[in-house]
N, C-alpha and C positions, 0 to 999 in steps of 0.2 A: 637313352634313358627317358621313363618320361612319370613326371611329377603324379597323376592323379594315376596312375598306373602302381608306383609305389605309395601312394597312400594307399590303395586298395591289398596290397600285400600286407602292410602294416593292421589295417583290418582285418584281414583275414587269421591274422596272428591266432587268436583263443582255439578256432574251428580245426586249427592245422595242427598244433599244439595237445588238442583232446584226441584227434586220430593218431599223435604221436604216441600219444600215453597210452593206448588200444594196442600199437605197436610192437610197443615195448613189453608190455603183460606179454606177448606172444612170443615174445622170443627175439625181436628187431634188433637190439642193440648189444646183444650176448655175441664176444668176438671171440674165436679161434685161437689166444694168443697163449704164449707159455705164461702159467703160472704165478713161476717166481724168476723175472725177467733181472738180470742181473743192473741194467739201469732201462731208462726210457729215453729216447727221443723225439720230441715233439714240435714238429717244423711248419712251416708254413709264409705263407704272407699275409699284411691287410689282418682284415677280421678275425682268418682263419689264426695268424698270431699274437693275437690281443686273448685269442678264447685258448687257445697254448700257452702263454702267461699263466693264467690263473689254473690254469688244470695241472702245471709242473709247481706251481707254488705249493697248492694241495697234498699233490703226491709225495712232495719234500717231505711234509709237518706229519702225514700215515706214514713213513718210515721209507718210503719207496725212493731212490735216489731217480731223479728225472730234473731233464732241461728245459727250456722251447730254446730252439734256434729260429734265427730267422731264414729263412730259405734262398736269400743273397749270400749267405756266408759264401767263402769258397769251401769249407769242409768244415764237418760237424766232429765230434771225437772219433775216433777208430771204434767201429762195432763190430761185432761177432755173434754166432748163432746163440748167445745168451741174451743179447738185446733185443730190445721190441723197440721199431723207428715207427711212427706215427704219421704220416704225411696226409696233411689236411687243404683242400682246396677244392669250396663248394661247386666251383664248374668244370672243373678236374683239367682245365687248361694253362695252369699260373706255370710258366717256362722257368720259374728260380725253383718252385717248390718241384718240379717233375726231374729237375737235371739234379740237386741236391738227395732227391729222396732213390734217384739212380745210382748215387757214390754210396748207397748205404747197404749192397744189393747183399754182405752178409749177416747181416740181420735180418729179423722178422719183420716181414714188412709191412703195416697195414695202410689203409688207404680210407679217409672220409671225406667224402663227397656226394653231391646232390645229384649224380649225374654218374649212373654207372655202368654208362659208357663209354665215359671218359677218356683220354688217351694215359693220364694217370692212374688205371687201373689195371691198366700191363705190366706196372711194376710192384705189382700188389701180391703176398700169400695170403692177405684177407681184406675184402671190400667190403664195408659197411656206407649201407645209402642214407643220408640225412633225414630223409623223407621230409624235405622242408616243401616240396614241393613247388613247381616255376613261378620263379620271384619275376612276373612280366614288368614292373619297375624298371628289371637292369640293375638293381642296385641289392646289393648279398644283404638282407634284413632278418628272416625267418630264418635263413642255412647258417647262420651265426647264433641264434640261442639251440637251435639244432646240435650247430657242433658244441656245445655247452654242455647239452645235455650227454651227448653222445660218452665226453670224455667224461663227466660224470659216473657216467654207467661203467665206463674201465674201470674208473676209480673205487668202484664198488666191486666191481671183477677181481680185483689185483691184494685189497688189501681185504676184503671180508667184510666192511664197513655194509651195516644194513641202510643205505640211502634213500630205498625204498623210491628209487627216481620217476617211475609212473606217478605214484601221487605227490611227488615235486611239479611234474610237470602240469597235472592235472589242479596244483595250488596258481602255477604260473599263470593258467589259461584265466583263470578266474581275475586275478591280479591284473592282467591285461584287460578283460571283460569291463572290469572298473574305472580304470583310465580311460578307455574308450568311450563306454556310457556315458561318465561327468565331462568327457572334456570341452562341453560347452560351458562348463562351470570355470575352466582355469585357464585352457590354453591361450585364449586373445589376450589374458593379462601375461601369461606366462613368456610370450612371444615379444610382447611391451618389453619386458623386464630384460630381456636376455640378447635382445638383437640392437648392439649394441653398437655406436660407431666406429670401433675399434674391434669388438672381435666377440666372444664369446668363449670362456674357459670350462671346463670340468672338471670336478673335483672328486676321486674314487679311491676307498683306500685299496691297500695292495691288495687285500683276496677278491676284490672285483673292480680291480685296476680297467678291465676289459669293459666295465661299463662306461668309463670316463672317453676312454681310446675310440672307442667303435663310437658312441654319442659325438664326439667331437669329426669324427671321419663322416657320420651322415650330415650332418651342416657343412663340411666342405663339398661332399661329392655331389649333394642334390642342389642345395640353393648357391653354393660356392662362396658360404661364407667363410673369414675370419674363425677360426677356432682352434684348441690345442686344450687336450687331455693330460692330466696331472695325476701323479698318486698323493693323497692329501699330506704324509708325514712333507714327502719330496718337496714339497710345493713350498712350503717354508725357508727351503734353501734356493731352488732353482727358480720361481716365478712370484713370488711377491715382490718384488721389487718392481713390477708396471704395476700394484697398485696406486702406484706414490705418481704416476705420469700418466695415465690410461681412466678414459672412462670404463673402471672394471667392473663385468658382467660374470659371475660367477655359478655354473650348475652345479649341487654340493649333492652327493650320496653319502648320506652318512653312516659312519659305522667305522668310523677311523677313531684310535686314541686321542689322534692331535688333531679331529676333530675343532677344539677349543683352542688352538693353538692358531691355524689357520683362520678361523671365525677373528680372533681376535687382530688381527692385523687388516682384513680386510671391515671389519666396523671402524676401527680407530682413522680409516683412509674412505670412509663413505661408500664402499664398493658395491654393488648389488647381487645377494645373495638369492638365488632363490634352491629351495632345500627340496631332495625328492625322496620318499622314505622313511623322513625319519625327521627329529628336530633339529635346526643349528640357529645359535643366537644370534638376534641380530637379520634373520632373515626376511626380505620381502615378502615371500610366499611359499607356505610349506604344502607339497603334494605327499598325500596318501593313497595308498593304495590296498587292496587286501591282500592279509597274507604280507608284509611288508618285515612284519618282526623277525621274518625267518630267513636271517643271509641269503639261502640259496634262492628262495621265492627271490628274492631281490634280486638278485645275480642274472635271473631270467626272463625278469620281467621291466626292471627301471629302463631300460634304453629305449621303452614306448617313449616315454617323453621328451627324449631331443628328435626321435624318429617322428612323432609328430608334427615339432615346432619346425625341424628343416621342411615338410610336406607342406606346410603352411605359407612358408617362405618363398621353399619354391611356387606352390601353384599362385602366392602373390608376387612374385616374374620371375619369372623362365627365362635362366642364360643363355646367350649363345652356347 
């Protein structure tokens, strides 16, 4: 892996993004699959299951019964040629998701990945390519709002829902455009605020839990810091309580009810919030972006900002 290699990916984000939307007008992301699938299965690991989260949360609330599994399980439900299993793995080499998405061989099997030559596309009846195109980084950045987008697009397949996801994705490219442009405006403060001697948290509600997960996974995997992804209701039971012990450093996406709730334990213990999105009281530093009002703009574009602050990190040193 190497630092200015994945900041350069992360650059490249808008350009890759707009040819995605080209893509997709054309027909890219229209899959093969039955119809009206009796349920979904949607597996994976890493990235590929933080972006399976939010895409079976969705399918739930349109009507459609669907899971994400993780691709360690030892077995997923019994399926049958009325299900659709989803096996997602941007380099099509993740050995839990290709031997899982193999015990599922009577179902419809589709496969998304960046790479389709993958050895996980031999257990496919339909391949769809991310077109995230080679993340020379090493590190899954692009092929992660790719598969976003991707399940997105089922999502509009399955239930009718006009999503209209080209010009989601073509609102993303801009949204990223933005963060990139200003970030001589925010990031050195941004990076002050969040690198923190203990660690650095994220805060995302459930429908883009995926932003919290994956933001907190590229501060681990590039600068190998301290971090840990929360969904903001959860956080009130399971991780407030370091802020009563911990210099805490908080990245808040907001768009959660409890929202206010969260905010308020972390003011009353002096923690450091900084907000991306959207408003939370009490915070350090609030980032905007364009296009921010619209969840899904959101969903596709907020994880510029820990993908930056880790590139930061790292290229200020590089691990062993």
């Amino acid at each position: 892996m190497n630092p200015a290699l994945f900041l350069a990916d992360v650059e490249r984000r808008p350009a890759v993004l707009r040819q995605l939307a080209d893509a997709i007008d054309g027909g890219a992301f229209d899959m093969a699959v039955p119809s009206r699938p009796r349920r979904v299965v949607l597996t994976g690991m890493g990235s590929s299951l933080y972006a399976a989260m939010v895409a079976a949360q969705r399918l739930r609330v349109a009507g459609v019964t669907a899971i994400a599994e993780s691709a360690a399980s030892e077995a997923t439900l019994p399926v049958d040629a009325d299900d659709l299993v989803i096996g997602i793995s941007a380099g099509g080499t993740s050995p839990e998701t290709n031997r899982l998405l193999g015990s599922c061989a009577a179902g419809h099997r589709v496969v998304l990945t960046n790479d389709p030559t993958a050895p996980i596309t031999q257990l496919a009846d339909t391949v769809i390519e991310l077109l995230a195109q080679p993340e020379t980084g090493g590190v899954a950045c692009r092929s992660f709002t790719h598969t976003i987008v991707a399940l997105l697009a089922l999502e509009a397949q399955l239930t009718g829902e006009p999503l209209q996801v080209s010009s989601l994705v073509r609102a993303a490219a801009d949204g990223c455009d933005h963060l990139l442009g200003t970030r001589d405006e925010w990031l050195a403060r941004t990076v002050d605020l969040l690198a923190g001697p203990h660690g650095t948290w994220l805060l995302a509600p459930i429908e883009r839990i995926s932003s919290g997960l994956q933001g907190a996974l590229m501060l681990r995997e590039g600068p190998r810091r301290a971090a840990v992804g929360c969904e903001t209701g959860d956080w009130s039971h399971v991780d407030v309580y370091l802020t009563k012990t911990l210099d805490y450093r908080a990245m808040v996406f907001p768009g959660s009810r409890w929202d206010g709730q969260a905010a308020a334990w972390m003011r009353d213990r002096s923690s450091t919030i900084v907000a991306v999105g959207g408003e939370i009281p009490g915070a350090r530093q609030t980032l905007r972006f364009r296009g921010d009002g619209n969840p899904l703009v959101a969903l596709l574009v907020e994880v510029v900002v820990p993908e930056l602050v880790a590139a930061r990190l790292w290229l200020d040193y590089e691990p062993d």
